[in-house]
C-alpha positions as CSV (number, residue, x, y, z in Angstrom):
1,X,95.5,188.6,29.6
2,X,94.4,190.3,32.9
3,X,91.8,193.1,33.6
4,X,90.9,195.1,36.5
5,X,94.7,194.1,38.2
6,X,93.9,190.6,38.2
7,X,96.9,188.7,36.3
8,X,95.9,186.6,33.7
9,X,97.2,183.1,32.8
10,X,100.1,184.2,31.0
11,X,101.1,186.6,33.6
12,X,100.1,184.4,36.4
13,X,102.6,182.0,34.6
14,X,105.3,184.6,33.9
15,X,105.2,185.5,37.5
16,X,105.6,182.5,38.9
17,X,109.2,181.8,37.1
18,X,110.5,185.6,37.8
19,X,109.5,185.5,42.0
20,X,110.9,181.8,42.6
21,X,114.3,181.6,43.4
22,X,114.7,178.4,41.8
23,X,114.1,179.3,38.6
24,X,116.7,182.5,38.8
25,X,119.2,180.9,36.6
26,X,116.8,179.7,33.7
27,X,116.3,181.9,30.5
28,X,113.2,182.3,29.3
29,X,112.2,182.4,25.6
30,X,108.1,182.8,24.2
31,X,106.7,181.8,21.5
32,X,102.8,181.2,20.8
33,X,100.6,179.5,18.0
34,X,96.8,180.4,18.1
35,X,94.7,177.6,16.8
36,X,91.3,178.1,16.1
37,X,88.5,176.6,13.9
38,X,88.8,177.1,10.1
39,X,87.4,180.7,10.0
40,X,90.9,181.6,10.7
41,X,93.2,180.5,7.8
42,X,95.3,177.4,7.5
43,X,93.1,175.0,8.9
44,X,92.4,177.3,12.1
45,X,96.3,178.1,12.7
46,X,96.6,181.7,12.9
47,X,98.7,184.3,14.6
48,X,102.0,182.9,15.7
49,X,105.3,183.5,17.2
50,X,107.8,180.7,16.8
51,X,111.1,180.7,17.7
52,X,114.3,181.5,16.2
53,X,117.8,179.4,15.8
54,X,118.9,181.7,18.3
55,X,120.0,178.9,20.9
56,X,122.1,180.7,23.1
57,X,120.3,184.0,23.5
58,X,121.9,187.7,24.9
59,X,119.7,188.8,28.1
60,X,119.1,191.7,25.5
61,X,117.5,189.2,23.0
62,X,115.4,187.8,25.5
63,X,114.2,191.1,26.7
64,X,113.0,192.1,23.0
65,X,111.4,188.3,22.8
66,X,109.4,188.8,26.3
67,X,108.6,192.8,25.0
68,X,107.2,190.9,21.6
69,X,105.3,188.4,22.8
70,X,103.4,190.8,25.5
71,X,102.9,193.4,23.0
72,X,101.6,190.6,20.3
73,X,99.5,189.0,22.5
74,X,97.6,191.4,23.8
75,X,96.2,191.9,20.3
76,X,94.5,188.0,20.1
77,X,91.4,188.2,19.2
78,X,89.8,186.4,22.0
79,X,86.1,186.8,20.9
80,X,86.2,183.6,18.1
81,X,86.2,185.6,14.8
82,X,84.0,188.6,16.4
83,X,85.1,190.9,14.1
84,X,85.8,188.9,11.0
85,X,81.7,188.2,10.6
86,X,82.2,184.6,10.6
87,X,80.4,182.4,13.3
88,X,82.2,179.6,15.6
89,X,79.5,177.0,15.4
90,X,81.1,174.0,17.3
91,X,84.0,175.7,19.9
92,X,85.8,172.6,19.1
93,X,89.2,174.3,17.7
94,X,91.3,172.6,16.1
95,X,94.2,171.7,18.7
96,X,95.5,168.8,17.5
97,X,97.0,170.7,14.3
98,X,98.0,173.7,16.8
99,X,100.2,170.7,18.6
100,X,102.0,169.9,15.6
101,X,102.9,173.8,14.6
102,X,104.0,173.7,17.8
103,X,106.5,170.9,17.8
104,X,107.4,172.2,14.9
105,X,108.1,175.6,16.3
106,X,110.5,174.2,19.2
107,X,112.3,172.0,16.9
108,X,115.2,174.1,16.8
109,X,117.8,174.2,20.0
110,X,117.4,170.3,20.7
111,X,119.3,170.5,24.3
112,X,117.1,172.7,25.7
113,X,113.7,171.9,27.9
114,X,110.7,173.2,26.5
115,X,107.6,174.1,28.4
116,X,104.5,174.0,26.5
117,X,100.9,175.5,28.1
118,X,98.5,174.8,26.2
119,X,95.6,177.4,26.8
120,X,92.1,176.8,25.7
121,X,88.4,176.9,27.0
122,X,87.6,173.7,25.1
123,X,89.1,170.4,23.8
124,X,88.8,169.0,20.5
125,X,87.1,166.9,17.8
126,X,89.3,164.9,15.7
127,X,87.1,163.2,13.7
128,X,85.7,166.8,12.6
129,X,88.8,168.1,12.0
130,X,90.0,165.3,9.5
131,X,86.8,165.6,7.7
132,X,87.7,169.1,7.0
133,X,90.9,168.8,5.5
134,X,93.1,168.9,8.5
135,X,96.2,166.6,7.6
136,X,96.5,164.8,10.6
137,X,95.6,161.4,11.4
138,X,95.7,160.6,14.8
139,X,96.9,161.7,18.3
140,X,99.8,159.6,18.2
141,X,101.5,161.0,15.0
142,X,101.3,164.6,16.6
143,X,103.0,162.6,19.8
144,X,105.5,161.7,17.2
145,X,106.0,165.4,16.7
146,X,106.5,166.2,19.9
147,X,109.2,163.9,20.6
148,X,111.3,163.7,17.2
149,X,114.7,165.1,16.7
150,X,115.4,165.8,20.9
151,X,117.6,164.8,22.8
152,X,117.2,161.9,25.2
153,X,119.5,163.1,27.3
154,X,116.9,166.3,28.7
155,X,113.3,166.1,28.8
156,X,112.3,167.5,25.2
157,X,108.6,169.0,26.0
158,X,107.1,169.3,29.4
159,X,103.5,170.3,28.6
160,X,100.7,171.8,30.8
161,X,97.3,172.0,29.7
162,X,94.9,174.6,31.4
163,X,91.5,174.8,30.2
164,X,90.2,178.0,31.0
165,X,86.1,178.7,31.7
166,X,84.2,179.2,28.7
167,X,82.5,182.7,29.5
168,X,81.3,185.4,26.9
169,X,83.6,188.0,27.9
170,X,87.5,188.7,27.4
171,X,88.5,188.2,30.3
């Protein structure tokens, strides 16, 4: 999220589909997953917003999706755990269970595209993750994930990562 008028990714993002012409005939549904280290409940997976079975959705519907997912995520904690008085010791989060919540979240309304941007200021340790618990085994059975039950007939999941600076502010 933004500060001081500057857009932030997710508005940078959202701006870029509204003000291009090509992209006036594409509906727009969010959803988010927050993964984090373990700190933050199921194995670092916390606040969410996945999607519905709503496949063909009324521009209403999308305007109370786009109004819910601004309004929810503006609330992110941002500050690993600040105010839960638990420490981040690592900053490794735990993104490879995030991507399969993920997949699992988009699962639904196999003919459509999905675009998935990842967001994060740092990568990932899976060897760390697997030690505590996480019930994954390896990149390639999240990749599994990611492409089961879609159509080959559309490109399933186009995904972007950004990796964001890691700075000690909220911004």
């Amino acid at each position: 999220i933004g500060s001081d008028g500057k857009k932030g990714v997710l508005e940078a993002i959202q701006s870029a589909f509204a003000n291009d012409a090509r992209f006036e005939d594409v509906r727009i549904r969010y959803g988010y997953r927050v993964y984090r280290d373990h700190y933050a409940g199921d194995f670092g997976i916390g606040e969410g917003m996945p999607f519905d079975n709503n496949c063909n959705p009324t521009d209403e519907e999308l305007g109370v999706n786009q109004q819910q997912f601004q309004s929810e995520i503006k609330n992110i904690d941002t500050q690993f755990g600040s105010g839960s008085g638990v420490r981040d010791t690592d900053h490794e989060e735990n993104l490879i269970l995030g991507l399969a919540y993920a997949a699992d979240d988009m699962a639904n309304c196999t003919q459509n595209t999905k675009l998935l941007f990842v967001v994060g200021d740092t990568g990932y340790d899976l060897v760390t993750q697997q030690e505590r618990g996480t019930p994954i085994s390896s990149e390639e059975e999240v990749l599994g994930f990611l492409t089961q039950s879609f159509s080959p007939d559309v490109d399933p999941i186009i995904p972007f990562f950004i990796q964001v600076p890691r700075v000690s502010t909220k911004e």
